[in-house]
N, CA, C and O atoms as CSV, one atom per row, in Angstrom:
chain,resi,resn,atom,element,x,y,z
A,1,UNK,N,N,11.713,124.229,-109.093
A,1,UNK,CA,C,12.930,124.944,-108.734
A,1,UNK,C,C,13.108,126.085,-109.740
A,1,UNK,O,O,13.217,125.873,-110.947
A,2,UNK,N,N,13.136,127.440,-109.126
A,2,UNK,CA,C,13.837,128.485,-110.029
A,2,UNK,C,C,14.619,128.273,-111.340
A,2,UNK,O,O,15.480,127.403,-111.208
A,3,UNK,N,N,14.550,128.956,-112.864
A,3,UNK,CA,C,15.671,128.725,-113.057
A,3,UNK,C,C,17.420,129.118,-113.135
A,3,UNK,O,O,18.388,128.806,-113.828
A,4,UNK,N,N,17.110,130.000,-111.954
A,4,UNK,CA,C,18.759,130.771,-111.361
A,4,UNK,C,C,19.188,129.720,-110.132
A,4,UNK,O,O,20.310,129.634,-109.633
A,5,UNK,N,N,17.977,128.926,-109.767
A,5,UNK,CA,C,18.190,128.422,-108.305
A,5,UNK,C,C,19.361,127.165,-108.391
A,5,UNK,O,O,19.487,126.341,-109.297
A,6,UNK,N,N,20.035,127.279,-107.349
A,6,UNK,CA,C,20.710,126.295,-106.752
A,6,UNK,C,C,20.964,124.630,-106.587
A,6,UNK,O,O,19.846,124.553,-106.078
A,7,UNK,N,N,21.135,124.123,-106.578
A,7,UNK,CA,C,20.887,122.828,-105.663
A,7,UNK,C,C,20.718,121.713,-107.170
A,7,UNK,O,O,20.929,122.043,-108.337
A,8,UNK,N,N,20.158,119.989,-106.513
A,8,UNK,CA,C,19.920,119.360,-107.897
A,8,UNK,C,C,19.123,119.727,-107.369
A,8,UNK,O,O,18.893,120.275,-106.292
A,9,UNK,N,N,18.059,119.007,-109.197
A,9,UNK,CA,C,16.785,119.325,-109.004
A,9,UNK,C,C,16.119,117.903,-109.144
A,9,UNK,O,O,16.604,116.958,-109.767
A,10,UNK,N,N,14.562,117.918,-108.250
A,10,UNK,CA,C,14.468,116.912,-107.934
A,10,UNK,C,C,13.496,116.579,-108.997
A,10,UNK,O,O,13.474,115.589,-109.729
A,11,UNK,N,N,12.726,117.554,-108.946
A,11,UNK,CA,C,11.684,116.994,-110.247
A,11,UNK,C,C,11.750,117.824,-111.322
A,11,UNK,O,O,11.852,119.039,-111.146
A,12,UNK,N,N,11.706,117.325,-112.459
A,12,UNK,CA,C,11.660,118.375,-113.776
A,12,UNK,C,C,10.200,118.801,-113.864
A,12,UNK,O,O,9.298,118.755,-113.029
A,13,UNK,N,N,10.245,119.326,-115.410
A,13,UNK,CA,C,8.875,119.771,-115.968
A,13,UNK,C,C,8.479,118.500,-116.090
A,13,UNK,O,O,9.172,117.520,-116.366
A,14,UNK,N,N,6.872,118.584,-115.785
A,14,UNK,CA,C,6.035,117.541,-115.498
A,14,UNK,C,C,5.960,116.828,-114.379
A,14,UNK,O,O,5.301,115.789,-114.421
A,15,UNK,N,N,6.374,117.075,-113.593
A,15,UNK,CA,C,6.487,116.827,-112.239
A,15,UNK,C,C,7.267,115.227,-111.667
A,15,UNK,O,O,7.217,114.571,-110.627
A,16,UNK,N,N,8.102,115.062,-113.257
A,16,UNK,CA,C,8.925,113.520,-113.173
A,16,UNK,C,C,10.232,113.793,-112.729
A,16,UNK,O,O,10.869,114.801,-113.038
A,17,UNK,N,N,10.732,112.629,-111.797
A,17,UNK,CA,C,12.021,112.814,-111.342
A,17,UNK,C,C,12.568,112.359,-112.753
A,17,UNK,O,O,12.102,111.597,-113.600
A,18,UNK,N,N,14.129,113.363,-112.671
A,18,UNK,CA,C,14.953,113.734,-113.634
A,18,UNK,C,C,16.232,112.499,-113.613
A,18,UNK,O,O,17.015,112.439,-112.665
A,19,UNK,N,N,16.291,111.739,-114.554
A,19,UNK,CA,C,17.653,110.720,-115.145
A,19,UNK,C,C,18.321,111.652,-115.314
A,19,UNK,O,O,17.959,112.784,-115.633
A,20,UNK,N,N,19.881,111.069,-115.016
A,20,UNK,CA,C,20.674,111.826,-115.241
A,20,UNK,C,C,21.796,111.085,-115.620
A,20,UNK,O,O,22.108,109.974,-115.190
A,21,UNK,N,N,22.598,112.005,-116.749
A,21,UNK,CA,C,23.667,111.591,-117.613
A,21,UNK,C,C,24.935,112.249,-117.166
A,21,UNK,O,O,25.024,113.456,-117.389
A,22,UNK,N,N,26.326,111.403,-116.330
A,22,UNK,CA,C,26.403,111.911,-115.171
A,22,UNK,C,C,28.775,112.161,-116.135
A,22,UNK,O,O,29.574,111.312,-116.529
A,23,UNK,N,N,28.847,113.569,-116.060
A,23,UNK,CA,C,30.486,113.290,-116.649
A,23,UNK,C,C,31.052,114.074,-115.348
A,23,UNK,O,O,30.594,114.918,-114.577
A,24,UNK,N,N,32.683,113.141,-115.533
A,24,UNK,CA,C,32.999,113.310,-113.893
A,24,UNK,C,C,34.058,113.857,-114.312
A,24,UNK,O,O,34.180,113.584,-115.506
A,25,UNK,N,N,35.091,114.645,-113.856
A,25,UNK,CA,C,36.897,115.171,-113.992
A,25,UNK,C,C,36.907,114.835,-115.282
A,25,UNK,O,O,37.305,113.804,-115.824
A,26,UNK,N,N,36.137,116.404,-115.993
A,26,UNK,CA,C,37.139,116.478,-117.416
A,26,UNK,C,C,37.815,117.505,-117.318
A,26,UNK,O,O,37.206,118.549,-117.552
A,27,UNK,N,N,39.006,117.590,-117.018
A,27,UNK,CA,C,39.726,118.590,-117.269
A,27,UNK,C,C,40.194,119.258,-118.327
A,27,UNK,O,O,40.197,118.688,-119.418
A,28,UNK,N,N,40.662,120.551,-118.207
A,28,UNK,CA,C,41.190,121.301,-119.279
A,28,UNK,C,C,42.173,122.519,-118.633
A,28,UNK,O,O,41.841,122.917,-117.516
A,29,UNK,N,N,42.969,122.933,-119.054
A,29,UNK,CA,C,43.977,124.151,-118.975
A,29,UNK,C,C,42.637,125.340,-119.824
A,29,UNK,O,O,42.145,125.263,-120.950
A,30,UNK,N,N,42.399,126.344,-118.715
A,30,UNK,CA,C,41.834,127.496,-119.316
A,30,UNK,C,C,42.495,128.441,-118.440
A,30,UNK,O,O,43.197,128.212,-117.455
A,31,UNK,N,N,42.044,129.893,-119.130
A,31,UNK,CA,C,42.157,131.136,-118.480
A,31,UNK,C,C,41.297,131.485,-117.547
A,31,UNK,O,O,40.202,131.323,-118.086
A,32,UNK,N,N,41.162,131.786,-116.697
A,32,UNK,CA,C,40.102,131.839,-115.947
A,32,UNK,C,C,40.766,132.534,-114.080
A,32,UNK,O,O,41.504,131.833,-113.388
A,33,UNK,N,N,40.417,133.568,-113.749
A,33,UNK,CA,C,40.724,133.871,-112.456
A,33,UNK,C,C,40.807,135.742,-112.737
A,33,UNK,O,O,40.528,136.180,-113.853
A,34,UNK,N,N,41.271,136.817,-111.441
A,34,UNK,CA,C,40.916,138.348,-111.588
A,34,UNK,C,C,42.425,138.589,-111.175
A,34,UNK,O,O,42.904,139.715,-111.311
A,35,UNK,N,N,43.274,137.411,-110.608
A,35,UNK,CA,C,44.079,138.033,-110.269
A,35,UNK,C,C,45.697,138.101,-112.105
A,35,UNK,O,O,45.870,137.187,-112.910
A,36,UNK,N,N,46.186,138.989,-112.089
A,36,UNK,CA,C,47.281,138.997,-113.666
A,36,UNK,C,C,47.758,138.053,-113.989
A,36,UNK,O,O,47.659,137.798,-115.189
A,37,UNK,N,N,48.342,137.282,-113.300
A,37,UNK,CA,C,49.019,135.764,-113.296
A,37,UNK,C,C,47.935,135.126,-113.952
A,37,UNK,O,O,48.246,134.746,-115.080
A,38,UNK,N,N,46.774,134.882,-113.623
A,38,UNK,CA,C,46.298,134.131,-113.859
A,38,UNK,C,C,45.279,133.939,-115.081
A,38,UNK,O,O,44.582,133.036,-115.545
A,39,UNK,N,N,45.593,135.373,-115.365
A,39,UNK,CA,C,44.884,135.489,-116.709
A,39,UNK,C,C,46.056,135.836,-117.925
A,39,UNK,O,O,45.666,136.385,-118.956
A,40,UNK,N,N,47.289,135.542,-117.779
A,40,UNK,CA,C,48.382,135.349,-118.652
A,40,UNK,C,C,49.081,133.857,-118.639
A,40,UNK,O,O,50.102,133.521,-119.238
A,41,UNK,N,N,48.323,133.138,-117.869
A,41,UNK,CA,C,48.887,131.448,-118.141
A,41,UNK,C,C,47.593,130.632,-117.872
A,41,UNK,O,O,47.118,130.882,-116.765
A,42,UNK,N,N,47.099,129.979,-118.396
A,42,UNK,CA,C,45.995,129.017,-118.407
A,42,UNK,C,C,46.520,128.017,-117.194
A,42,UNK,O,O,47.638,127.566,-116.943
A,43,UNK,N,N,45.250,127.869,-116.560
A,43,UNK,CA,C,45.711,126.841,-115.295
A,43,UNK,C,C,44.566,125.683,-115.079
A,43,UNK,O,O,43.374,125.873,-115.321
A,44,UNK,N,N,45.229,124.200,-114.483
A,44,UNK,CA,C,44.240,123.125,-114.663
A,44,UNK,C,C,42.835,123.714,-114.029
A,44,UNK,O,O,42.811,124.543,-113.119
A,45,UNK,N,N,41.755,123.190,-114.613
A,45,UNK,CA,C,40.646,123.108,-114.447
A,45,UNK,C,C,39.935,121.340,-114.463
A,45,UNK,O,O,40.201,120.312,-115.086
A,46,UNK,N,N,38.835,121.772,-113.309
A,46,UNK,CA,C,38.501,120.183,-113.373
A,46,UNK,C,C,36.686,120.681,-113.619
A,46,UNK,O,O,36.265,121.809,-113.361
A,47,UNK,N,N,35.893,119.609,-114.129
A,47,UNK,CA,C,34.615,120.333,-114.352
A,47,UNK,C,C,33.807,118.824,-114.363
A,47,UNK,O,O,34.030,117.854,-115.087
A,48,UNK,N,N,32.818,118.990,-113.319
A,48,UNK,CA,C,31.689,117.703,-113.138
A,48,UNK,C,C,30.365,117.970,-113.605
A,48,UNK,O,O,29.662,118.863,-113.133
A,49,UNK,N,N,30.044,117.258,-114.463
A,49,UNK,CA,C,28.553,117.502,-115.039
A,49,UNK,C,C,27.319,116.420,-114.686
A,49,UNK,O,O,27.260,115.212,-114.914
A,50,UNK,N,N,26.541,117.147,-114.166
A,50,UNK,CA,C,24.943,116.222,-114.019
A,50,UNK,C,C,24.144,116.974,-115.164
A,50,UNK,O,O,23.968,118.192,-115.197
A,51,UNK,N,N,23.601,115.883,-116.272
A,51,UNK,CA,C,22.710,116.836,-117.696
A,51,UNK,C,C,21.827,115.825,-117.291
A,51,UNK,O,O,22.132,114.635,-117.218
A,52,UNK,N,N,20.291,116.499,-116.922
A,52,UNK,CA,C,19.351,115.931,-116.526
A,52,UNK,C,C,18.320,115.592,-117.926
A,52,UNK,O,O,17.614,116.450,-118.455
A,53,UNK,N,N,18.370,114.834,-118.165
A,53,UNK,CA,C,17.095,114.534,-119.433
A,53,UNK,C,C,15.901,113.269,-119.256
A,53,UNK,O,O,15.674,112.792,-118.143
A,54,UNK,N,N,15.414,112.952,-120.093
A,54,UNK,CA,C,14.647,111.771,-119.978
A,54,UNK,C,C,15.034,110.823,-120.833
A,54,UNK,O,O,15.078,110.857,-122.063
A,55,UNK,N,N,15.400,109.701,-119.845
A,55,UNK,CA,C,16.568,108.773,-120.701
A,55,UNK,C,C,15.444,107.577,-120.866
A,55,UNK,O,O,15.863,106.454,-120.586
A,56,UNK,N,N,14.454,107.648,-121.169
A,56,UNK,CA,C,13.448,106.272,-120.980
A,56,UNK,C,C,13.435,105.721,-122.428
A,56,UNK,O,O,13.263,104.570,-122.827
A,57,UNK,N,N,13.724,107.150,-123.265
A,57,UNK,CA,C,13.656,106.383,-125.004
A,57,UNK,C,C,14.667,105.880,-125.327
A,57,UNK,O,O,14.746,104.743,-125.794
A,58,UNK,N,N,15.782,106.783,-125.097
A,58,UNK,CA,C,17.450,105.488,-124.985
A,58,UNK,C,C,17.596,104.309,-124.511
A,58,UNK,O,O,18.056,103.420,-125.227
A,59,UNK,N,N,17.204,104.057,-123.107
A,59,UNK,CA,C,16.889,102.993,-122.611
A,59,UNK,C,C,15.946,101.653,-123.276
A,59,UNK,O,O,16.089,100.430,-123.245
A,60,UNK,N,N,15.162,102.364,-123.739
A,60,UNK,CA,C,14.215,101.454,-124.869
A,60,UNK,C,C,14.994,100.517,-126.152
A,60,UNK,O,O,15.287,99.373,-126.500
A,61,UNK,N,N,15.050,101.608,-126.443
A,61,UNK,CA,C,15.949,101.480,-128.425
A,61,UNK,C,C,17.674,100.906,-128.512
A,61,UNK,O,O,18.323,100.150,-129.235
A,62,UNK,N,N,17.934,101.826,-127.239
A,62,UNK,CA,C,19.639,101.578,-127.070
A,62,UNK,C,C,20.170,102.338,-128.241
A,62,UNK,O,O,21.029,101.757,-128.905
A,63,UNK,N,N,19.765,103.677,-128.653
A,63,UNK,CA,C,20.238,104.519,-129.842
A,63,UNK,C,C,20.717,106.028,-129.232
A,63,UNK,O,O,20.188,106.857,-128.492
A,64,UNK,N,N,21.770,105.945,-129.820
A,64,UNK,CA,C,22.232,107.117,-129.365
A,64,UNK,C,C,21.544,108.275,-129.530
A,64,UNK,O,O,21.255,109.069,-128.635
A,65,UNK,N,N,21.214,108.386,-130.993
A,65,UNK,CA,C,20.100,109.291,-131.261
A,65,UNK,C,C,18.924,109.826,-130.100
A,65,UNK,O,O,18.526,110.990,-130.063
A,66,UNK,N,N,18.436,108.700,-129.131
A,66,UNK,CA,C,17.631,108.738,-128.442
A,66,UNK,C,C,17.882,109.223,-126.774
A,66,UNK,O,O,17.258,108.980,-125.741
A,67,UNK,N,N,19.128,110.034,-127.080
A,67,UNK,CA,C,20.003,110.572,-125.490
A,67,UNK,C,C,20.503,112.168,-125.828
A,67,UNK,O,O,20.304,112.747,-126.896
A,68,UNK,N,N,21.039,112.594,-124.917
A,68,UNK,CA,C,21.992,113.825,-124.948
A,68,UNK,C,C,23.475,112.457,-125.196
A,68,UNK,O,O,23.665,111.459,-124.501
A,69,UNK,N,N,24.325,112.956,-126.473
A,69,UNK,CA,C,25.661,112.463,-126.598
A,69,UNK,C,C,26.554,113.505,-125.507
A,69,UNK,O,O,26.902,114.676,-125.655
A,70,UNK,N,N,26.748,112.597,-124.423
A,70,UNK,CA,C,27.971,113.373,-123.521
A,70,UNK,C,C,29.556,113.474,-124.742
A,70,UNK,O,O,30.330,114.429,-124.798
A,71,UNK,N,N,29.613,112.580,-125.319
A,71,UNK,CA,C,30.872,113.033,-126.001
A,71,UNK,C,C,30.609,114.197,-126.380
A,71,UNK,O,O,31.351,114.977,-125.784
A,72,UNK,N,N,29.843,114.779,-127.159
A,72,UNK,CA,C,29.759,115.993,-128.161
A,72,UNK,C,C,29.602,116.668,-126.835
A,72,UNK,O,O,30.460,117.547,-126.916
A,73,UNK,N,N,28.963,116.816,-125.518
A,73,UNK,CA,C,28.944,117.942,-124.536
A,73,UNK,C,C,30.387,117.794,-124.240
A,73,UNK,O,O,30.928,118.883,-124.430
A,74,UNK,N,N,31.023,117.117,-123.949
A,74,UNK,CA,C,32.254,117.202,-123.312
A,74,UNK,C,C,33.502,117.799,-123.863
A,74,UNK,O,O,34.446,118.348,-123.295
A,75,UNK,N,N,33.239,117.525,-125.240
A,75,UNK,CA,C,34.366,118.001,-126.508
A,75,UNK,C,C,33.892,119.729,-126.453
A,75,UNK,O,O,34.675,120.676,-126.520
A,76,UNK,N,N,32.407,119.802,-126.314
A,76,UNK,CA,C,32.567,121.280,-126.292
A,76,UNK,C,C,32.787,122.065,-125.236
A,76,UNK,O,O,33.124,123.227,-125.465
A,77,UNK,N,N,32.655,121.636,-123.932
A,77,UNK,CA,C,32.966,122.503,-123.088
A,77,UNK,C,C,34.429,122.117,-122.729
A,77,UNK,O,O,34.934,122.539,-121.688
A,78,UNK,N,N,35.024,121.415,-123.482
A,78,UNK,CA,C,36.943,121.223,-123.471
A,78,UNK,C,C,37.181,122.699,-124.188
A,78,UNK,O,O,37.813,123.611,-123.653
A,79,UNK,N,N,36.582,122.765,-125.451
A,79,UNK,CA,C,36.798,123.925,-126.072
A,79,UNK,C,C,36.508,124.873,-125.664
A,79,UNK,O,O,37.223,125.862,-125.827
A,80,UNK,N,N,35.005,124.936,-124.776
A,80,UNK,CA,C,34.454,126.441,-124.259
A,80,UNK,C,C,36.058,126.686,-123.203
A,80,UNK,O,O,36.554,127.796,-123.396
A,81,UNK,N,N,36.533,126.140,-122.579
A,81,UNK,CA,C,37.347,126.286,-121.555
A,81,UNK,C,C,38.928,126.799,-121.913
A,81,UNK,O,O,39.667,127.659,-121.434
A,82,UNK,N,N,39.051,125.787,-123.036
A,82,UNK,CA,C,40.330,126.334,-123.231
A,82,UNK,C,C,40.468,127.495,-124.943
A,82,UNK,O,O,41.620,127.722,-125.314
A,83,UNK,N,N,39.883,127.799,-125.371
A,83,UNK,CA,C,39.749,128.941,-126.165
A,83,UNK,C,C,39.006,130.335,-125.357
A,83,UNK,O,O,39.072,131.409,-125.953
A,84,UNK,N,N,38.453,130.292,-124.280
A,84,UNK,CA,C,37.499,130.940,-123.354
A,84,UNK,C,C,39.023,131.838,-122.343
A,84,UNK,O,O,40.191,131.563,-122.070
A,85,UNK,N,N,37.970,133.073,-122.072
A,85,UNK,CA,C,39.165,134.016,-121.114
A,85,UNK,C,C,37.815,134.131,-120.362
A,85,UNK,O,O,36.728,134.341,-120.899
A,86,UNK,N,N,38.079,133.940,-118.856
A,86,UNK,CA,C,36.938,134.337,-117.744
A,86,UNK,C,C,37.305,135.064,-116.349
A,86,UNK,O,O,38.095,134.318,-115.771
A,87,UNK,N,N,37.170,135.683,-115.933
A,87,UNK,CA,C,37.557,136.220,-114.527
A,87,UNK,C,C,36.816,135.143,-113.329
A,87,UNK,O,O,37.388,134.523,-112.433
A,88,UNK,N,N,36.117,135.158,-113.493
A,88,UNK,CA,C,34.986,134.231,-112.491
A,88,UNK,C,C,34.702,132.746,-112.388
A,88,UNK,O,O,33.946,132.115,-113.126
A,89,UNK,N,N,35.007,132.541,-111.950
A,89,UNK,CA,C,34.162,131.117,-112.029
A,89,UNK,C,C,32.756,130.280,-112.245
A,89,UNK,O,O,32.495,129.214,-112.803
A,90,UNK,N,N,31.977,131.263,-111.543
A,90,UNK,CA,C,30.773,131.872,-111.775
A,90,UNK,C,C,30.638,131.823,-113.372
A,90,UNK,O,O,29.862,131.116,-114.014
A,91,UNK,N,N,31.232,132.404,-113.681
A,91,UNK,CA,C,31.028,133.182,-115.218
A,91,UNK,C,C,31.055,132.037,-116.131
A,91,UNK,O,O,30.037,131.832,-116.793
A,92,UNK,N,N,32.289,131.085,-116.300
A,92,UNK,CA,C,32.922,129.576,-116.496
A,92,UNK,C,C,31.673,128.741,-116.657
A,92,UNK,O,O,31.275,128.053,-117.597
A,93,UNK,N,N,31.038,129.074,-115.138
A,93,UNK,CA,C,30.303,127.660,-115.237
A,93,UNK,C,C,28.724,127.794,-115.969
A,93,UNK,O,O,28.044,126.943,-116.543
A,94,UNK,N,N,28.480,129.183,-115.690
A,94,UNK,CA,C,27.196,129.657,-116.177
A,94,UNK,C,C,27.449,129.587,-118.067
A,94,UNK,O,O,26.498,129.387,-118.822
A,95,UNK,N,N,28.670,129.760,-118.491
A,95,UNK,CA,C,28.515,129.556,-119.578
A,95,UNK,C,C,28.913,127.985,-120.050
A,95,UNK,O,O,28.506,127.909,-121.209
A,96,UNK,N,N,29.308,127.156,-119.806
A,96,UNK,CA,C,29.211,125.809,-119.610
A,96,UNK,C,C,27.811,124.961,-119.793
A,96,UNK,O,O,27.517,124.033,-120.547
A,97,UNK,N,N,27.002,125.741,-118.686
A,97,UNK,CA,C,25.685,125.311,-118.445
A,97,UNK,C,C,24.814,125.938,-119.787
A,97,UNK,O,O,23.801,125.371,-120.195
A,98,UNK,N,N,25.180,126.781,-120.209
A,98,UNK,CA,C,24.563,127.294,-121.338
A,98,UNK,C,C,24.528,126.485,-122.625
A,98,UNK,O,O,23.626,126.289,-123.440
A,99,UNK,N,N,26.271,125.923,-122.527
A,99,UNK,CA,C,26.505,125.524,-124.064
A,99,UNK,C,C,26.117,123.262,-123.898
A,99,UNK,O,O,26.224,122.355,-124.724
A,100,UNK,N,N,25.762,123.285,-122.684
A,100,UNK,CA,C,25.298,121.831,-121.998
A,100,UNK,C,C,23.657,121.965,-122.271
A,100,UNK,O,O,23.000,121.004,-122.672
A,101,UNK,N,N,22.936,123.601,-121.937
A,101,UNK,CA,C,21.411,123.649,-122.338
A,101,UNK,C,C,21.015,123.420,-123.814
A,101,UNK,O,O,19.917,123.094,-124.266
A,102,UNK,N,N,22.380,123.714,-124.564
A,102,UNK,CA,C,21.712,123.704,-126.470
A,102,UNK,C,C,21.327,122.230,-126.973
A,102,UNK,O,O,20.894,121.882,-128.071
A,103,UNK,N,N,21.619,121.468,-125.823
A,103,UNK,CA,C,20.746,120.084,-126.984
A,103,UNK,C,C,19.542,120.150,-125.991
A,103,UNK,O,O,19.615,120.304,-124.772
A,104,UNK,N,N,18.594,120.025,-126.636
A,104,UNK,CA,C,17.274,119.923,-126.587
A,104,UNK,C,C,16.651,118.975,-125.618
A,104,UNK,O,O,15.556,119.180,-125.094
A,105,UNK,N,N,17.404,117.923,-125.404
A,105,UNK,CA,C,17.214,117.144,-124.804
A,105,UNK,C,C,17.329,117.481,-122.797
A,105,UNK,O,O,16.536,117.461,-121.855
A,106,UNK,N,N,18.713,117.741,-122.983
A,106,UNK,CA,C,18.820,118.166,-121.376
A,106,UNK,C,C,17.798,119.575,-120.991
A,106,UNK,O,O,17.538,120.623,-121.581
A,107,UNK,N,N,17.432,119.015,-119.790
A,107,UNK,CA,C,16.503,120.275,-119.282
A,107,UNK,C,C,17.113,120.867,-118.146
A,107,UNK,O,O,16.548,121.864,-117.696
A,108,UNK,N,N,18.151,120.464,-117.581
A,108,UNK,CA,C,18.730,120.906,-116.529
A,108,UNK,C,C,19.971,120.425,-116.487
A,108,UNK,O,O,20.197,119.377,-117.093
A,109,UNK,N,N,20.909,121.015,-115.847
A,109,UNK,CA,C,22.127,120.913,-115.521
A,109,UNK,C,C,22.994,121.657,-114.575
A,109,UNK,O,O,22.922,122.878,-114.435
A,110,UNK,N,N,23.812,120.891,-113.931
A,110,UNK,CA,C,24.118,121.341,-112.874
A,110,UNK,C,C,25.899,121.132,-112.947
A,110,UNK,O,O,26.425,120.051,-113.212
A,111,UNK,N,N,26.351,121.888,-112.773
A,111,UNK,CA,C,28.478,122.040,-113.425
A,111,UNK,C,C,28.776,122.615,-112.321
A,111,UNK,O,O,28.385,123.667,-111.814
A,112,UNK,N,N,29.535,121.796,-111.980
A,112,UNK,CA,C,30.641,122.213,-110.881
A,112,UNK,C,C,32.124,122.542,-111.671
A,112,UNK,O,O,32.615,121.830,-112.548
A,113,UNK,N,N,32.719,123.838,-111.116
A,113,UNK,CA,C,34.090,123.927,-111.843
A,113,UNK,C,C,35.224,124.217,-110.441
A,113,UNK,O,O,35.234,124.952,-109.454
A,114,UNK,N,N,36.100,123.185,-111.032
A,114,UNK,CA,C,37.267,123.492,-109.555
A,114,UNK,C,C,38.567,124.063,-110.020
A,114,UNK,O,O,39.050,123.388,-110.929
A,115,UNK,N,N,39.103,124.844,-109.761
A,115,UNK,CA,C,40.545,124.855,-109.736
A,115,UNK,C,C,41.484,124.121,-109.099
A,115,UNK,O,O,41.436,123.910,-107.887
A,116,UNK,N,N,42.621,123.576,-110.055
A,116,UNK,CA,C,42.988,122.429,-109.288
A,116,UNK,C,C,44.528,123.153,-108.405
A,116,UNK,O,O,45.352,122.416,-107.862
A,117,UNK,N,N,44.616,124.265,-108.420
A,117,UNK,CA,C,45.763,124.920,-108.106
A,117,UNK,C,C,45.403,126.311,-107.977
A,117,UNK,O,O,45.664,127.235,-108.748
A,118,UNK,N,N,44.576,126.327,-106.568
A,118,UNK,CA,C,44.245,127.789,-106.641
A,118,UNK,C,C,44.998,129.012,-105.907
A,118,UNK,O,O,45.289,129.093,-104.713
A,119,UNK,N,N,45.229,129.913,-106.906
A,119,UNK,CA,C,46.135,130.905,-106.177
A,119,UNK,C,C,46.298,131.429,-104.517
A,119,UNK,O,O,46.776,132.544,-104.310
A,120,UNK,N,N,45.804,130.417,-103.185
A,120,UNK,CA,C,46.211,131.425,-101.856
A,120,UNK,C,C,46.716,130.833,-101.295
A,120,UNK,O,O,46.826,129.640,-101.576
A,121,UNK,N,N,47.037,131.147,-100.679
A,121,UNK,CA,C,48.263,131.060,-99.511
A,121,UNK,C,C,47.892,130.149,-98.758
A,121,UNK,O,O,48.930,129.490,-98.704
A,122,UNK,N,N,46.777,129.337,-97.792
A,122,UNK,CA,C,46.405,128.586,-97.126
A,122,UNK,C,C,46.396,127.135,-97.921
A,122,UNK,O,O,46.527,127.257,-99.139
A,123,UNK,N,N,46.309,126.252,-97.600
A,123,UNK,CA,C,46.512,124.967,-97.692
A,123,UNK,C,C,45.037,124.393,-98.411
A,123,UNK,O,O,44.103,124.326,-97.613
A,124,UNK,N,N,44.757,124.003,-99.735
A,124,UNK,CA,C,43.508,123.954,-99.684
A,124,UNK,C,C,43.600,123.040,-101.104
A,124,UNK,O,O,44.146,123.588,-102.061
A,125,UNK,N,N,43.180,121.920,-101.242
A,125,UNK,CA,C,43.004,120.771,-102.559
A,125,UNK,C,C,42.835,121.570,-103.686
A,125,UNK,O,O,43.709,121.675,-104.547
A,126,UNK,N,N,41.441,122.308,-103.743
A,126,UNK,CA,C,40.619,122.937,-105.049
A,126,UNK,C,C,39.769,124.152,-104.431
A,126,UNK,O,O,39.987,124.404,-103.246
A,127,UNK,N,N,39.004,124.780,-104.985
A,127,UNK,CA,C,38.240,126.334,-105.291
A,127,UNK,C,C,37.396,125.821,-106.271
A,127,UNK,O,O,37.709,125.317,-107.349
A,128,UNK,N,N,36.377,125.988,-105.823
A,128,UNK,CA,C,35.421,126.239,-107.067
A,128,UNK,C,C,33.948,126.593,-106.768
A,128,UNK,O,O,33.652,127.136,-105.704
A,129,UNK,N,N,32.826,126.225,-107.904
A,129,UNK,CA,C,31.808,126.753,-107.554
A,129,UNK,C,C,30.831,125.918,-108.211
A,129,UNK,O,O,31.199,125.714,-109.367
A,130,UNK,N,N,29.288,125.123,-107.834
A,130,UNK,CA,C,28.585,124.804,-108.779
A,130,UNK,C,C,27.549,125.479,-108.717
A,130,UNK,O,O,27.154,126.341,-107.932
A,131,UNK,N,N,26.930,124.782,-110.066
A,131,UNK,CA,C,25.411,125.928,-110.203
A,131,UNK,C,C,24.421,124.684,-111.085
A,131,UNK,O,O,24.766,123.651,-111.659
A,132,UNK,N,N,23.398,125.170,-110.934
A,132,UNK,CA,C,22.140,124.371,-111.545
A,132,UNK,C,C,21.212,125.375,-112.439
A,132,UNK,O,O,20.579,126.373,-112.095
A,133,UNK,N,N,21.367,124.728,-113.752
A,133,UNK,CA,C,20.562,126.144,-114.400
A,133,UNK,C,C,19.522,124.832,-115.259
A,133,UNK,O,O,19.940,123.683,-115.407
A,134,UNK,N,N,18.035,125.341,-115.785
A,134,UNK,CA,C,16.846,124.810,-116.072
A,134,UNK,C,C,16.754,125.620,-117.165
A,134,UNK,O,O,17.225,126.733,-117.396
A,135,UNK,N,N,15.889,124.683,-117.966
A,135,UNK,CA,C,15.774,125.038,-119.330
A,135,UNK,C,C,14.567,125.891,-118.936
A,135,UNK,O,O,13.956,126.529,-119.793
């Protein structure tokens, strides 16, 4: 799979299907949207993470050492979100996926970001967008 492309991915490098370390509705209040309102009051955000790695040595040892720590991803993209100003969502999640690529471990990841209160007029739960980016 590309690494701009879409979708999960089914096999990583080496041609092994990808374990995955799976964080569901962490929310945060960020800035984020093009329209004025919405970039002068921070509004809920919800954000789902699939960090694809090879979990066979964790599984072994039972050491944390031997995983991607979702706490430490999660604490930082609380922060990327709410210290962060974004117009896009797009933009949000691509940098999300960026700061989810710096441990070494994950080779892929895939972030969905929703708005939980999105500015239109029609009747609609959430807005958002995911993406899958490869190391």
């Amino acid at each position: 799979m590309p690494a701009s492309g879409g979708g999960v991915p089914t096999d990583l490098p080496g041609g092994t299907p990808g374990d995955v370390i799976e964080v569901r509705g962490l929310r945060a209040a960020g800035i984020c949207g093009v329209l004025p309102e919405e970039q002068q009051r921070a509004q809920p955000l919800m954000v789902d993470l699939d960090l694809y790695a090879d979990l066979t040595e964790a599984g072994a040892s039972d050491d944390l050492a031997h995983t991607a720590n979702y706490g430490s991803v999660a604490e930082r993209v609380h922060r990327l979100i709410t210290t962060g100003r974004f117009a896009l969502l797009e933009r949000l999640a691509t940098c999300i996926a960026d700061e989810c690529l710096l441990d070494q471990r994950v080779t892929a990841v895939t972030v969905s970001v929703r708005k939980l209160r999105p500015p239109v007029p029609e009747l609609v739960d959430t807005t958002g967008v995911r993406i899958t980016r490869h190391r």
